[in-house]
N, C-alpha and C positions, 0 to 999 in steps of 0.2 A: 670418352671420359672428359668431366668439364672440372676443371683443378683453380678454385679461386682463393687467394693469399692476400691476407693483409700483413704486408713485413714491417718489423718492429722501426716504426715512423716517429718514437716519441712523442709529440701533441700533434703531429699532424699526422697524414694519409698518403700510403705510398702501396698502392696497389699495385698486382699481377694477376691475368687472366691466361691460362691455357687451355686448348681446347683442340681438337683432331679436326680438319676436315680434307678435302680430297688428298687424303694420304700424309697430311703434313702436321705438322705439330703448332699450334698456332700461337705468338705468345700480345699478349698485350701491357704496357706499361702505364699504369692509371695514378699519374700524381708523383711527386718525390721527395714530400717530407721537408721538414725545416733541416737547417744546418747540422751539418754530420752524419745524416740522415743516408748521403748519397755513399759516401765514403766509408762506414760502417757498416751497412748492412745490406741496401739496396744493392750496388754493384757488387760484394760479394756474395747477396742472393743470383744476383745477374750472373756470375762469376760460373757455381756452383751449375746451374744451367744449361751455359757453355759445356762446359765438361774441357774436352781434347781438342773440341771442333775450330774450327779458324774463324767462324763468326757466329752468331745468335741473332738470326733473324728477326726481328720486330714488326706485326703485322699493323699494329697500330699503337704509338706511343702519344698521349694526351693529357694535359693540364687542365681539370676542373674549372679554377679560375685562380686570378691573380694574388695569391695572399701567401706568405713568407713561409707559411706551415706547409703546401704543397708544392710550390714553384720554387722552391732552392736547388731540393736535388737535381728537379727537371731541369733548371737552367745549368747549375752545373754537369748533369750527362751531356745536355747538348751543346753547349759552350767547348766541351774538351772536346766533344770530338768535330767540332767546327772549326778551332781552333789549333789540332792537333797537339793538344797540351802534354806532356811528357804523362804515361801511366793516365790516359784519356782513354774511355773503351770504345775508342774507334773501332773495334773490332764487332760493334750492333750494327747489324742493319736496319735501319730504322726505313720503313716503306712510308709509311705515313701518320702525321700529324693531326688532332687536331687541338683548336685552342680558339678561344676569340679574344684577340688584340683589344689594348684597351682604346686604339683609335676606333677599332671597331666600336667597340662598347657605346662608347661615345659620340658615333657620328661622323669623327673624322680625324685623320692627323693634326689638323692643323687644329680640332678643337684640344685633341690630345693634348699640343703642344701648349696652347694658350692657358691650361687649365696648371700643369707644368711650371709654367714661367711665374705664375700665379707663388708658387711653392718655392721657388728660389734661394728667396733671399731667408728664409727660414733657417737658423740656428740646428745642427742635429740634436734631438734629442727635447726639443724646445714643447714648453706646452701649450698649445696653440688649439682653441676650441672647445676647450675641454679631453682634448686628447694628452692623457698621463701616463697611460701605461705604457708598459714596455710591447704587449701583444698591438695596443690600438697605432705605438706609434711602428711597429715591424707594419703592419695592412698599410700605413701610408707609402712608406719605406719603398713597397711592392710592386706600385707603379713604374719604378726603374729599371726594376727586375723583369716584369713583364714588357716592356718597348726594348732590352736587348735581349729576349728571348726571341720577339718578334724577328730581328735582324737577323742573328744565328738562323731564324726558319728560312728566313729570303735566302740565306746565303745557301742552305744545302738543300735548297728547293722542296719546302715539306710545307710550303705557307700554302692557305687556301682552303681550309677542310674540309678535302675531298673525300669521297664524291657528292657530299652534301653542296660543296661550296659555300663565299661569303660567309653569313652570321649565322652561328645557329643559335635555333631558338625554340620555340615550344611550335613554331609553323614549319618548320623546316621536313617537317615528315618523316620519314621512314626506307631504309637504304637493307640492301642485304651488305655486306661486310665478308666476305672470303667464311660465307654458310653462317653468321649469326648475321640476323635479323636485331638491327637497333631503331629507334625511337626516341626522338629527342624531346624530351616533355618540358626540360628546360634551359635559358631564363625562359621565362614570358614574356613574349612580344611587347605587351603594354609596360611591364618594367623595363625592357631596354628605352622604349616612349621618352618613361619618366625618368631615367635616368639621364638622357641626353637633355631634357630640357634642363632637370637641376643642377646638371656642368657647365652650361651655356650661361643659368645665373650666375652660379657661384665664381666665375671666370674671372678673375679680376681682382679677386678678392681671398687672401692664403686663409683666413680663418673661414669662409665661408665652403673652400673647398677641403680645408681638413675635416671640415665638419663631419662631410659626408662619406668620409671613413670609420666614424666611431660606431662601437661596436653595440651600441644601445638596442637594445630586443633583436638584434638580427638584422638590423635596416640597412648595415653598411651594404659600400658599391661593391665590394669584393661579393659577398655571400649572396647578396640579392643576383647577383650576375651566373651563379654558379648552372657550370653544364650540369645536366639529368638526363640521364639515359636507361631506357628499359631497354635489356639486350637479352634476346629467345635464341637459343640453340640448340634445334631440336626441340623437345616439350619444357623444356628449362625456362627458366626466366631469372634475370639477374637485374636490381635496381639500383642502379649506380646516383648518390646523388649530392656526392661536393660537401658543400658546408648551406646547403639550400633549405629553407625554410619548410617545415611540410608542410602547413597550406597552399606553399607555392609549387610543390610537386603535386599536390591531389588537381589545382588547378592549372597546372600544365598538362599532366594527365589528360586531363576533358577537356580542353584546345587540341591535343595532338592526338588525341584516340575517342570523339566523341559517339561514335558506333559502341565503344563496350562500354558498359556496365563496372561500376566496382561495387563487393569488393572484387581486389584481384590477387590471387595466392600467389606468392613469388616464390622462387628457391633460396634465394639469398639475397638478402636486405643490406645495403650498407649505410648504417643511421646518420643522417646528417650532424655534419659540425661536432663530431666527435663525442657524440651523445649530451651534448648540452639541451636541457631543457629549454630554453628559451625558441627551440627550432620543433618543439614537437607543437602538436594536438592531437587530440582523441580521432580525429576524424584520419590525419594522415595513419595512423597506426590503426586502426580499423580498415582503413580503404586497402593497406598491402601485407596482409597478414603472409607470414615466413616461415621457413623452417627453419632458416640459419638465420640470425641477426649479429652483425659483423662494428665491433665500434674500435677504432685506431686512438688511443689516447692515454695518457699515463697518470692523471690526474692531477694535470697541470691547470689553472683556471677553472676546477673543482669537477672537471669532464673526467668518465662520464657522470651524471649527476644520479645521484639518489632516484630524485624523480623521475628520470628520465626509463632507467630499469623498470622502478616500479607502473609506471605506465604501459610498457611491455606488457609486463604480468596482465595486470588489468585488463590488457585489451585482450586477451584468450581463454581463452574456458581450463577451467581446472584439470580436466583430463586430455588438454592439448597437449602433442609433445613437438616441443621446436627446440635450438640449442641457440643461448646466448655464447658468441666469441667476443672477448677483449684480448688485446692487442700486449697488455700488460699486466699484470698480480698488483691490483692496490690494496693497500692495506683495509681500510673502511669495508670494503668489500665483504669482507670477511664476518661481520657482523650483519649487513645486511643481509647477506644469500639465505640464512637458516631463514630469516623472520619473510621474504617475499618467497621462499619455495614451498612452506610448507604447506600439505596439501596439492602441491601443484607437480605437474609430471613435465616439465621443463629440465633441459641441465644447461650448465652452465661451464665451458671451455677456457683456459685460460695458454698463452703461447708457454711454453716451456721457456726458463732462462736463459737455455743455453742453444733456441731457435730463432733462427732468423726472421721465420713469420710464423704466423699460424694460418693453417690451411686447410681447405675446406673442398671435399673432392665430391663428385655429383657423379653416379655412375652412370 
């Protein structure tokens, strides 16, 4: 039985994978939501879990990528229990990590740092770039968040993500995982390319490197960097994919799996960047047609979008049946469902108030 949960994250993504294999119960922790996120509901999902038991194994706990909506909880799980903070759930065993660092990202520490020192002298909260908002300036923000995540990993030995190693990326291939079979389709090789040359520009310069945080069509360094994973367990298939752009999932796709063919039928889809249209196309939604479509977001920065639903629809035939899950009851919502279901054999899931997550069991 393969048990996958999106717990109630607010505008971000804080995922749970379980699953059986040689007799064990396997759990995975995908992402930890913006602030409050951790302490709310994640750890008292985690909590709940546990049960009686003296710890909760963790076969693999991993961060998407750098940006305030997924990597708060995460740094705070692993911060407390790095640090042994009072009421820290030192009590996970956390086996393995993975993540790519933003020196990774970038090429190197020392570009890290350059890039960094670049951002200094910058006023909090300043608008610099054209960065105004409160979401574009948290993704700048994140950078600091992900170099002391990094440390916490050095320090309880989880750095390196193993057994892939180094960067992963859309080359990095294909690993079994304690019986699920994953595949990493993304970033794209030639995005991490381009990203390390336009840091190495922008170095130097604080408007030139906040730049390349704004959130304009999808281009910032956080989302364009985001991991993507096809994970098969047994005949299953699950597409893990961040806050990643779908062209750049169909095109990681065919870098890292150029023997098959799409489309490819998934079990459960998790829509990128919290169902914002500016991350879809017709082609990524045609290429991974679902039974489950899973979007974490409360309709903060208008996610998930109108269009973005309606796109769904569109890409399935009328007597298709798959279930949309949201993570939260928005109100809008409520007006749209009559007008894109009718005629359509689709339904549509929403977390219960008073649930932790909503979740999604694969027999």
């Amino acid at each position: 039985m393969i048990v996958f949960e999106a717990v109630h994250a607010k505008f971000g993504d804080a995922l749970l994978l379980r699953y059986e294999h040689g007799g064990q119960q396997r759990l995975w922790i995908i992402d930890g939501g913006p602030a409050g996120v951790w302490k709310n509901f994640l750890k008292p999902r985690l909590e709940q879990l546990r049960g009686d038991a003296p710890t909760l194994p963790v076969d693999l706990a991993m961060l998407s990528h750098v940006d305030d909506d997924h990597v708060n909880g995460v740094l705070q799980m692993i911060g407390g229990i790095a640090e042994k903070k009072p009421g820290a759930a030192t009590w996970l065993d956390i086996r393995r990590f993975w993540h790519n660092s933003f020196a990774d990202l970038v090429g190197s520490e020392a570009a890290a740092k350059a890039g960094q020192a670049s951002l200094a002298g910058l006023a909090q909260g300043a608008e610099v770039a054209g960065l105004k908002t409160h979401r574009e300036l948290a993704v700048l923000a994140s950078i600091g968040q992900g170099r002391e995540l990094r440390d916490y990993l050095v320090q309880l030995k989880l750095e390196g993500n193993q057994p892939f190693g180094d960067v992963l990326s859309s080359t990095s291939g294909r690993r079994d995982i304690d019986g699920a079979k994953v595949t990493v389709l993304g970033p794209r090789a030639p995005r991490l390319e381009a990203l390390r040359k336009a840091w190495a520009k922008a170095s130097g310069s604080p408007a030139a490197v906040a730049g390349l945080f704004l959130d304009k069509l999808d281009e910032s360094v956080p989302n364009l960097s985001s991991l993507v994973l096809l994970v098969e367990i047994g005949k299953r298939k699950i597409l893990l994919t961040g806050d990643a752009r779908g062209d750049d999932v169909v095109a990681g796709f065919e870098d890292a799996m150029p023997n098959v063919e799409l489309p490819m039928k998934v079990d459960i889809l998790k829509m990128p960047h919290h169902g914002s249209d500016r991350n879809m196309t017709e082609a990524f939604l045609r290429s991974f047609p679902a039974d489950h479509y899973v979007i974490s977001a409360d309709g903060t920065f208008g996610n998930p979008e109108d269009n973005t639903l309606r796109a769904i629809v569109a890409s399935r035939g009328p007597a298709e049946e798959y279930t949309i899950h949201v993570t939260n009851a928005i109100g809008r919502l409520q007006q749209l469902l009559p007008e894109i279901s009718e005629g359509r054999a689709f339904k549509f899931a929403v977390r219960g108030a008073q649930d932790l997550s909503v979740a999604i069991t694969l027999p």
